[in-house]
C-alpha positions as CSV (number, residue, x, y, z in Angstrom):
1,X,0.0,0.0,0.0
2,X,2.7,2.7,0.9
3,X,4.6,1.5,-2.2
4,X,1.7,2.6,-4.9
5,X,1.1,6.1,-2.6
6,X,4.9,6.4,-3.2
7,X,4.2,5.5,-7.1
8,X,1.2,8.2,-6.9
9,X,3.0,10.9,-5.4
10,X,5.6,10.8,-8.3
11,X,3.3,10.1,-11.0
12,X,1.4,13.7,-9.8
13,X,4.9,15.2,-9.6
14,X,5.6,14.6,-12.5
15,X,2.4,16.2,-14.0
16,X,2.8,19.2,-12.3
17,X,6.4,19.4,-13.6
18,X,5.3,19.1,-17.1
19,X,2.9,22.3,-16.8
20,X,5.7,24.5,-16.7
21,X,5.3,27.5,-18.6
22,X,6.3,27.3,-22.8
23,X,9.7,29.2,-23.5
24,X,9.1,32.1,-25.7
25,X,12.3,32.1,-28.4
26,X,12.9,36.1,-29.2
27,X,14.8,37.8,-32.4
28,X,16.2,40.7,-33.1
29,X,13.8,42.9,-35.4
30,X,16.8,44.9,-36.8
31,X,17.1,44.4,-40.5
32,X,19.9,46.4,-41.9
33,X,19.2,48.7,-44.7
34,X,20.3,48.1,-48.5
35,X,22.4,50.8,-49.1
36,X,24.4,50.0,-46.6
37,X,24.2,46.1,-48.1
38,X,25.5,47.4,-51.6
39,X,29.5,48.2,-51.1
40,X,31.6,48.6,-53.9
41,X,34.6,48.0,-51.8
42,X,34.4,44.6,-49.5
43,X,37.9,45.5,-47.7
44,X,38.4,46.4,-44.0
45,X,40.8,48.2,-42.0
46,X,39.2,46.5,-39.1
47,X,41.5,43.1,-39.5
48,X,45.1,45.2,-39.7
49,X,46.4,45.0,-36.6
50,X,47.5,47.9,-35.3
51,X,51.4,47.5,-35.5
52,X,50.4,47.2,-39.6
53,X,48.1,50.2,-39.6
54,X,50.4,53.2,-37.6
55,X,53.8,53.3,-39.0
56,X,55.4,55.9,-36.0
57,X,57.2,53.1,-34.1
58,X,57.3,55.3,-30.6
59,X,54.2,55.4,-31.2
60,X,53.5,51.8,-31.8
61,X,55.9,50.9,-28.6
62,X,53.5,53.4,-26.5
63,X,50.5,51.4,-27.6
64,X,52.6,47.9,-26.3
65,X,53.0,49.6,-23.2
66,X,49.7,50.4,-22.8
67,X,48.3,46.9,-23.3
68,X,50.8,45.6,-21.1
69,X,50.4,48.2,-17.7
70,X,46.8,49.4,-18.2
71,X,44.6,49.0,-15.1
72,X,41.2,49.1,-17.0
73,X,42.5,46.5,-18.9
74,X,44.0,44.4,-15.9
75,X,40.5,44.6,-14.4
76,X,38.9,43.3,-17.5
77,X,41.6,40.4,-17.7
78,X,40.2,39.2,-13.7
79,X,36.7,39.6,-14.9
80,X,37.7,36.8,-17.5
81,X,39.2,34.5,-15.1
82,X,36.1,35.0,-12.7
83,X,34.1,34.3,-15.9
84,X,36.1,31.3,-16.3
85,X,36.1,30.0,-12.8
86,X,32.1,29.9,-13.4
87,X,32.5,27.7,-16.1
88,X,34.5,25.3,-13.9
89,X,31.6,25.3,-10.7
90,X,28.6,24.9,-13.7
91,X,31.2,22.0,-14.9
92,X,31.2,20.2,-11.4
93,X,27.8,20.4,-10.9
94,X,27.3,17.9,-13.7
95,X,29.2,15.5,-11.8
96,X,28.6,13.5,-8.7
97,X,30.1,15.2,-5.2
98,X,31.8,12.1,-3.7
99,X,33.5,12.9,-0.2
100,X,34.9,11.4,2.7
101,X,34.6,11.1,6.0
102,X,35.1,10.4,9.7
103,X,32.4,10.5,12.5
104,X,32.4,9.4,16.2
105,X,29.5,10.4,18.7
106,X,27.8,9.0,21.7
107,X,24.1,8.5,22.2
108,X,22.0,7.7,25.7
109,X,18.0,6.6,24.8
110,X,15.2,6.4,27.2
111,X,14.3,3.5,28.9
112,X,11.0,3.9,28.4
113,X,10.8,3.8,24.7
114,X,11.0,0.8,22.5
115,X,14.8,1.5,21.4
116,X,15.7,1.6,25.5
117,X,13.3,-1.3,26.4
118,X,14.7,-3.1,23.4
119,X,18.2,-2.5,24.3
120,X,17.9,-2.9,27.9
121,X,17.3,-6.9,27.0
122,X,19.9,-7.3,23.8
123,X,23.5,-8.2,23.9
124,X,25.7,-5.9,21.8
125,X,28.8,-9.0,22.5
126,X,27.8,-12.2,23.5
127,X,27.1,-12.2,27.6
128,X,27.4,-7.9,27.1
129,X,24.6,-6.2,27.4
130,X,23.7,-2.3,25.7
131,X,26.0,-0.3,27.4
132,X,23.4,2.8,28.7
133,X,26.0,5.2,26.5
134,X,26.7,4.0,23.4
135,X,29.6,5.0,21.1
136,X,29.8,5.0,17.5
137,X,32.3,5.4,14.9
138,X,32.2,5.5,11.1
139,X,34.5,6.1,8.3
140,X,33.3,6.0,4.8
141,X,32.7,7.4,1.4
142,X,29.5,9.5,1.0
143,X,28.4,10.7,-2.7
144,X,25.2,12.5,-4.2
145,X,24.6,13.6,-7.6
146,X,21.6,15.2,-9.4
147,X,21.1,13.5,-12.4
148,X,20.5,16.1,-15.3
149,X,17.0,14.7,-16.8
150,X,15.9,18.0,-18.0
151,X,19.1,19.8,-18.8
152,X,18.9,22.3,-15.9
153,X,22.6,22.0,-15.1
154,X,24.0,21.9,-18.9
155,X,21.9,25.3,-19.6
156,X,23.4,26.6,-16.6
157,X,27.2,25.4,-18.2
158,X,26.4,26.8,-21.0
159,X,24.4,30.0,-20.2
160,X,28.1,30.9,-17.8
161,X,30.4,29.6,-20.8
162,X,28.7,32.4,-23.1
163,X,29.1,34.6,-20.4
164,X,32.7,34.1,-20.5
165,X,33.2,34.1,-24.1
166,X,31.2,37.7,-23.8
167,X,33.6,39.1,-20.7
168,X,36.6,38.1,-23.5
169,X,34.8,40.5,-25.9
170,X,34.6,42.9,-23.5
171,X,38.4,42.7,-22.9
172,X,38.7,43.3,-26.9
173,X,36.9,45.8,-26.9
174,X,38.7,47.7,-24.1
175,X,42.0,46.9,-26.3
176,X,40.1,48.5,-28.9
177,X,39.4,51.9,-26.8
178,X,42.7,52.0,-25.5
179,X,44.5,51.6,-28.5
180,X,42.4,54.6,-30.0
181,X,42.8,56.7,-27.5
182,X,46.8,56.0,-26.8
183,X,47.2,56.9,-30.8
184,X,44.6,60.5,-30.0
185,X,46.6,61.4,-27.3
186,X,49.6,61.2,-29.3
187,X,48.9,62.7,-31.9
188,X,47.4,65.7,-29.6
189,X,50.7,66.0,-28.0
190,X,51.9,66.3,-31.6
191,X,49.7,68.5,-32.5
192,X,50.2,70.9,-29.3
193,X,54.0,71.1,-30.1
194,X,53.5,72.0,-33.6
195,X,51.3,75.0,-32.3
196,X,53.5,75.8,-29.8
197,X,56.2,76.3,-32.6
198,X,54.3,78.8,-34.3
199,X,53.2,80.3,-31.4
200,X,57.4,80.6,-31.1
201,X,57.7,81.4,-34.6
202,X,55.1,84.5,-34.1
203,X,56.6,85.8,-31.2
204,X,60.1,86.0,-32.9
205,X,58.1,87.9,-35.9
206,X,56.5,90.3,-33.7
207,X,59.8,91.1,-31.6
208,X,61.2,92.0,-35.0
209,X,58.3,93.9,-35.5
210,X,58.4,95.4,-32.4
211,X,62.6,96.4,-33.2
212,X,61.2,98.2,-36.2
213,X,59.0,100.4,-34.5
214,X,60.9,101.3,-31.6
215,X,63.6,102.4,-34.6
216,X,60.7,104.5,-36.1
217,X,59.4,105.8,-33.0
218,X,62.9,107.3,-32.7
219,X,62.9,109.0,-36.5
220,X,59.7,110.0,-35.3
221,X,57.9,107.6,-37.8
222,X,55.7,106.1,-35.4
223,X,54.6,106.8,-31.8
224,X,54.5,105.3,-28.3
225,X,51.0,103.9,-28.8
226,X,52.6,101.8,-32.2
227,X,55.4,100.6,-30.0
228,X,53.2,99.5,-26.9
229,X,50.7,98.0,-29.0
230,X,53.7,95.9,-30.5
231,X,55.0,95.4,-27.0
232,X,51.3,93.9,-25.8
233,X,51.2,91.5,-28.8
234,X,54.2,90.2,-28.0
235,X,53.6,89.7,-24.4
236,X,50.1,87.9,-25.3
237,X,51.8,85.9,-27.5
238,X,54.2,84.4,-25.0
239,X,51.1,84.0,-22.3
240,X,49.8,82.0,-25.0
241,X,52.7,79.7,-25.2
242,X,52.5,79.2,-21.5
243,X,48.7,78.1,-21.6
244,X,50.1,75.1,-24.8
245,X,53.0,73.9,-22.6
246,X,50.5,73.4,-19.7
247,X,48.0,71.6,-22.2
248,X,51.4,69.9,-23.1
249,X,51.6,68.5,-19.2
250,X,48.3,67.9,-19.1
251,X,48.0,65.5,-22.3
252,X,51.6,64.1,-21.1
253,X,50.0,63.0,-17.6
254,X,46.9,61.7,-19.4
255,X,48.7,59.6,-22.0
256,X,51.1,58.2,-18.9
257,X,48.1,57.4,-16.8
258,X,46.7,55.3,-19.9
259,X,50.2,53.9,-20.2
260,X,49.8,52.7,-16.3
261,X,53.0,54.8,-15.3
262,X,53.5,57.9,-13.1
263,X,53.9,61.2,-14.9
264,X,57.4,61.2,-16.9
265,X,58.0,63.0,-20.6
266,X,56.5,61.0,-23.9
267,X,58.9,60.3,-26.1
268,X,57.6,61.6,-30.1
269,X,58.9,61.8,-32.8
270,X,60.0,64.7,-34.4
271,X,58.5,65.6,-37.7
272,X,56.1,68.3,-39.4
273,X,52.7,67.7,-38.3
274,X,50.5,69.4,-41.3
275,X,52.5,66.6,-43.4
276,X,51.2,63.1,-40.9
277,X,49.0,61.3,-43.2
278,X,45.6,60.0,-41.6
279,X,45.0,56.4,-41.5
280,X,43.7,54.9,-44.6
281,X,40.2,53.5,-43.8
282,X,37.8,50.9,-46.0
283,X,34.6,50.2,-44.0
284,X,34.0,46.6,-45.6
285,X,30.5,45.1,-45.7
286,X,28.3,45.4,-42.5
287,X,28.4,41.6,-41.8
288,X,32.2,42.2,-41.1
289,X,31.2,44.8,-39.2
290,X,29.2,42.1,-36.6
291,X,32.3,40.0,-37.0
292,X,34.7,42.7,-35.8
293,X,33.3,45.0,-33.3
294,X,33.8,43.4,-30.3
295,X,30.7,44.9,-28.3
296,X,28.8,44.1,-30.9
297,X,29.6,40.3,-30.2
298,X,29.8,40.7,-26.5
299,X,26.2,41.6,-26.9
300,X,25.3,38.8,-29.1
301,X,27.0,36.4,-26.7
302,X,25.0,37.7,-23.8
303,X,21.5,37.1,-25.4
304,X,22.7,33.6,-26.0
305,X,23.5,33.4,-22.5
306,X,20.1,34.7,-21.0
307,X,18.5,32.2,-23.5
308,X,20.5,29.0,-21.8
309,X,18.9,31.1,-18.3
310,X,15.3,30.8,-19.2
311,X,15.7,27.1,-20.0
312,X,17.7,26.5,-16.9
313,X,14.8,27.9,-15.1
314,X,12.0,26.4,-17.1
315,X,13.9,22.7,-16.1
316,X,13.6,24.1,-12.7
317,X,9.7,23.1,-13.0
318,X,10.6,19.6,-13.6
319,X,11.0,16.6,-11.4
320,X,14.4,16.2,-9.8
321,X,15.9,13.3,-9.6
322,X,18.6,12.5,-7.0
323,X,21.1,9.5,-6.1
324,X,23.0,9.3,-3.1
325,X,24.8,6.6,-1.8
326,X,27.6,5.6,1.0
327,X,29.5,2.8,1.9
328,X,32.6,2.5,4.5
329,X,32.8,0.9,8.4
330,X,31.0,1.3,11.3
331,X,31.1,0.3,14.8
332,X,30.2,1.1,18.1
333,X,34.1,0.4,19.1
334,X,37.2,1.4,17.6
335,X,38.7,-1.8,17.6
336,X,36.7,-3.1,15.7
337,X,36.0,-0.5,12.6
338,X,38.1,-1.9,10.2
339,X,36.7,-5.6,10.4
340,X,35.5,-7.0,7.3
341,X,32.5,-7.9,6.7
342,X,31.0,-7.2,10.2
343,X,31.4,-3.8,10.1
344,X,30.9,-2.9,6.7
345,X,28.1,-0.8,5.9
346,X,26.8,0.6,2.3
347,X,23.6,2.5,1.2
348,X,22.1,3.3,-2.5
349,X,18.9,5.3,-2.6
350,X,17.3,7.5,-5.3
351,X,15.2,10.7,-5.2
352,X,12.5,11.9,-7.4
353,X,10.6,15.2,-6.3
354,X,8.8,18.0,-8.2
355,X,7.5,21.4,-7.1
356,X,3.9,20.9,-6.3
357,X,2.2,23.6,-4.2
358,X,3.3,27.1,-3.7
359,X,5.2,27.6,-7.4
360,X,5.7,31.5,-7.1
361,X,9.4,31.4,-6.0
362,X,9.9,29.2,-9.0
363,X,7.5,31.0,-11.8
364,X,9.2,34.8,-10.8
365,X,12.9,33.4,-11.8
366,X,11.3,32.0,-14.7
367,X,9.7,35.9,-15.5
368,X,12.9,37.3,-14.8
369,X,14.9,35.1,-16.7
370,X,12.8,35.6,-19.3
371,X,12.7,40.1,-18.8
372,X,16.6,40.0,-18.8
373,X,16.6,37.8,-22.4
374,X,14.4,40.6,-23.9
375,X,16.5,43.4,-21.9
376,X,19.8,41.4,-23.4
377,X,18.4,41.7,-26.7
378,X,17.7,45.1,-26.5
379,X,20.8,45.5,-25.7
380,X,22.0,44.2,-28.8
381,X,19.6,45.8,-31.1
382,X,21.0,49.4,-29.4
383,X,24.9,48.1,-29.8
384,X,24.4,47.3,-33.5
385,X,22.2,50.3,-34.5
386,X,24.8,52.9,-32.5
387,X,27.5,50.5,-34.5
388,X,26.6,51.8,-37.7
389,X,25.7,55.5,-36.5
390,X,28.9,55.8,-35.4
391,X,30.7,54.7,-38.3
392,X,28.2,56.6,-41.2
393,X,29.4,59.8,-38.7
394,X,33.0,58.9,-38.4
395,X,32.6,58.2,-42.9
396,X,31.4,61.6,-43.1
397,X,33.3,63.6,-41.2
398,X,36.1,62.0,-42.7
399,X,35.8,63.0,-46.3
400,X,34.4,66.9,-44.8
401,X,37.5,67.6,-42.5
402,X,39.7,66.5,-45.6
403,X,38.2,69.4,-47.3
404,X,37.8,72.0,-44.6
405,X,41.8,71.2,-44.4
406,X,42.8,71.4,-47.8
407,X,40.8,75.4,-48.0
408,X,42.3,76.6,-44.4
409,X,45.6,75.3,-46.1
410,X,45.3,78.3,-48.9
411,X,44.4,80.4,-46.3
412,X,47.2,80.4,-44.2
413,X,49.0,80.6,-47.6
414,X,47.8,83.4,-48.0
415,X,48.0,84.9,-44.9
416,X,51.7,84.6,-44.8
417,X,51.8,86.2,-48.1
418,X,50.4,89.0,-46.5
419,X,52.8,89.4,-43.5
420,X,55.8,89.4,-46.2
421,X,53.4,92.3,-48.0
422,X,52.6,94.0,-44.7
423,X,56.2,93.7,-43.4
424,X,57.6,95.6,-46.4
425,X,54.7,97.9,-46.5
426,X,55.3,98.9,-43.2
427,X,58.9,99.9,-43.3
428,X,58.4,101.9,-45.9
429,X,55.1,103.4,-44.1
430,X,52.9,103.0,-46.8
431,X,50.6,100.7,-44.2
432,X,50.2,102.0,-40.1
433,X,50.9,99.5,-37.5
434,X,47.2,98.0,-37.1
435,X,47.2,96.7,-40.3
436,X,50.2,94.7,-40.0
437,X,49.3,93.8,-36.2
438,X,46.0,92.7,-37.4
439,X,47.8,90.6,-40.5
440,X,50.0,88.6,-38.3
441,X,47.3,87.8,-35.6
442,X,45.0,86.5,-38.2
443,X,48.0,84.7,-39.4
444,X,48.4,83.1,-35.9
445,X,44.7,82.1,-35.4
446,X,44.7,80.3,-38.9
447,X,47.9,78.6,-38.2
448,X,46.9,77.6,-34.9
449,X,43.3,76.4,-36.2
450,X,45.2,74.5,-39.1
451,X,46.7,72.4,-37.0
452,X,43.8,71.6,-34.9
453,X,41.7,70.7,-38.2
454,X,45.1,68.0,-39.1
455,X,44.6,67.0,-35.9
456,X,40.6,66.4,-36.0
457,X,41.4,64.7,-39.2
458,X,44.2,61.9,-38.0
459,X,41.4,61.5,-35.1
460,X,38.7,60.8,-37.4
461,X,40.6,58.3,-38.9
462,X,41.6,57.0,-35.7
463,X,37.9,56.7,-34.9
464,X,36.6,55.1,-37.9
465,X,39.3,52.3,-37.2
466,X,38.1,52.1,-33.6
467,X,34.6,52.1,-34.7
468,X,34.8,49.3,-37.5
469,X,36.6,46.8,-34.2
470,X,39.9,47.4,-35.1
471,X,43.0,47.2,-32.7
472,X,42.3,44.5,-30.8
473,X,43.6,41.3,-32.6
């Protein structure tokens, strides 16, 4: 009779377990556009690796620094080992938990219960009775291990080995930042000496200038106001160049922080700025896009995982079958524990249970499995749609800054054209002071703004290689 309620009992736990709610599989509803399907060229930069890419070897040998002493990127390395480590306890789980042990404890019943009363008239040794405290020592194996009917436990494996293929994409794509931003800080630097030579070169222009017409003011060809407007230039002009060697410090410190080392000069090397040529970019077809951007596939490797999540917790609905088992000596003396047969014990039992009453713990893991799939692959659908933003932005500004350079180029020509003409005007004072004060300042601002354009342009291109997932293989 107690057998077929035992029979019953599973039979109804096992029906319950199979009304467990139906796993909803969810897509992404991005479809990317044709015209960006339709590419003449099918290259991309994104596969270079960097060392083939920038061909400024300090520059290069900053960049191995960086990925060898950044903190950011030392964090990231742990968050793949704890990733990893995950993979091992999911792993385990699989497999049965075999242990061993000792035990040794003393028990005292009641006479007047049917273990006491029973003892009290049984001989433990022949002409011994029950002692009234009774020792007992054991030594054994003990194992358990949940058999994985349902998959439970390989979903769980898998849902933490996607998560640790995804924390590896998230250390490519902090390579990816860092190597982009380690190449714009250099070439800022870069830039910042170049403006702080022709700040230099201005200064010495308008010191000359400044000679000239303290010489007039003395052939009375000019006055005081000429020679203390001169004097003023000069003096902002060298305030000025203070201001760039503190940016200078500044970008220094920043580029040695991403470098993981305390504040110390960067090497550069020495060469005319306007003449650096930007990276040469192809953006490729969008499905090399997915394939390179590393957030991209840290995303998609994430969704994956929260899918394994809701069927790990859909399992969880199921019956669960155990098996647990022992075997090792036991006695109530410890002379006597290692004796074979007699003290020999072993036990095999099996397990089958299944939520019945009460499911709510159960059915709100399932619901939040489920919410953080659809939050994963929103996720996704954001990463890949900023993916392609960010690159048609980076594309364009490209080609624009190319030709807002080349037209600030003929004017700075021509502005320098126009200090020689002012220059010779002026000594022969067929032009007054403003007009050749005003000529070289304008020179200086275009100069200055020339070289910030060259720089937003080797940035861009930068960028564009970050943004297509390059720099991290």
């Amino acid at each position: 009779m107690n057998k077929l309620i035992k029979i019953s009992l599973v039979l109804a736990a096992v029906v319950v377990g199979c009304s467990a709610p139906k796993v909803s599989e969810v897509k992404s509803s991005l479809q990317i556009p044709e015209q960006y399907q339709a590419q003449a060229d099918t290259s991309n930069s994104a596969i270079k690796p960097y060392r083939m890419l920038f061909n400024d070897p300090k520059l290069v040998s900053l960049i191995d620094i960086a990925l060898k002493n950044n903190q950011e990127l030392q964090h990231a390395l742990q968050e793949i080992e704890i990733a990893r480590n995950e993979v091992r306890a999911r792993k385990g789980e699989l497999l049965p938990a075999v242990g061993i042990g000792a035990a040794a404890e003393v028990e005292k019943v009641g006479k007047f219960t049917s273990q006491g009363a029973g003892d009290e008239s049984t001989d433990i040794l022949p002409g011994k009775r029950v002692p009234e405290d009774l020792t007992d020592y054991s030594l054994g194996l003990r194992a358990s291990w949940e058999v994985d009917v349902w998959k439970k436990l390989r979903s769980a494996k898998k849902a933490a080995l996607s998560r640790y293929l995804a924390e590896v994409e998230g250390k490519n794509f902090v390579i990816t930042n860092l190597v982009a931003e380690v190449a714009e800080r250099y070439y800022e630097l870069q830039a910042l000496d170049a403006q702080l030579a022709i700040i230099d070169a201005n200064v010495a222009l308008q010191e000359n200038a400044l000679e000239i017409v303290k010489v007039q003011k003395e052939a009375a060809r000019a006055t005081a106001l000429a020679v203390e407007k001169f004097a003023a230039e000069v003096a902002g002009s060298q305030q000025r160049a203070f201001f760039v060697k503190q940016q200078i410090t500044e970008t220094e410190n920043e580029l040695n922080f991403l470098l993981g080392r305390f504040p110390q000069p960067i090497e550069r090397s020495k060469i005319d700025f306007l003449t650096i040529e930007p990276l040469s970019i192809q953006t490729g077809l969008p499905s090399q896009l997915l394939e390179n951007r590393p957030d991209v596939r840290q995303r998609e490797l994430e969704v994956t995982a929260t899918r394994f999540d809701v069927k790990a917790a859909k399992a969880a609905f199921y019956p669960r079958l155990d098996i647990g088992g022992a075997i090792g000596f036991q006695s109530f003396r410890t002379a006597s524990l290692i004796t074979f047969p007699e003290s020999l014990f072993y036990n095999l039992g099996a397990d089958l249970a299944a939520p019945l009453i009460n499911r709510n713990a159960l059915k709100a893991a399932f619901n939040s499995a489920n919410s953080r799939q659809l939050q994963a692959l929103i996720e996704y659908d954001q990463t890949l749609l900023r993916a392609f933003v960010e690159v048609a932005n980076q594309k364009a500004k490209i080609e624009n800054l190319a030709n807002g350079f080349s037209r600030q180029l003929e004017q700075v020509n021509a502005l320098n054209r126009a200090i020689d003409a002012s220059n010779e005007l002026f000594k022969s004072a067929r032009v007054d002071y403003f007009e050749v004060l005003m000529t070289q300042r304008d020179a200086l601002e275009a100069k200055l703004e020339l070289v910030e354009t060259k720089q937003q342009v080797l940035t861009a291109s930068i960028i564009m290689y970050r943004d297509l997932g390059g720099g991290w293989r």
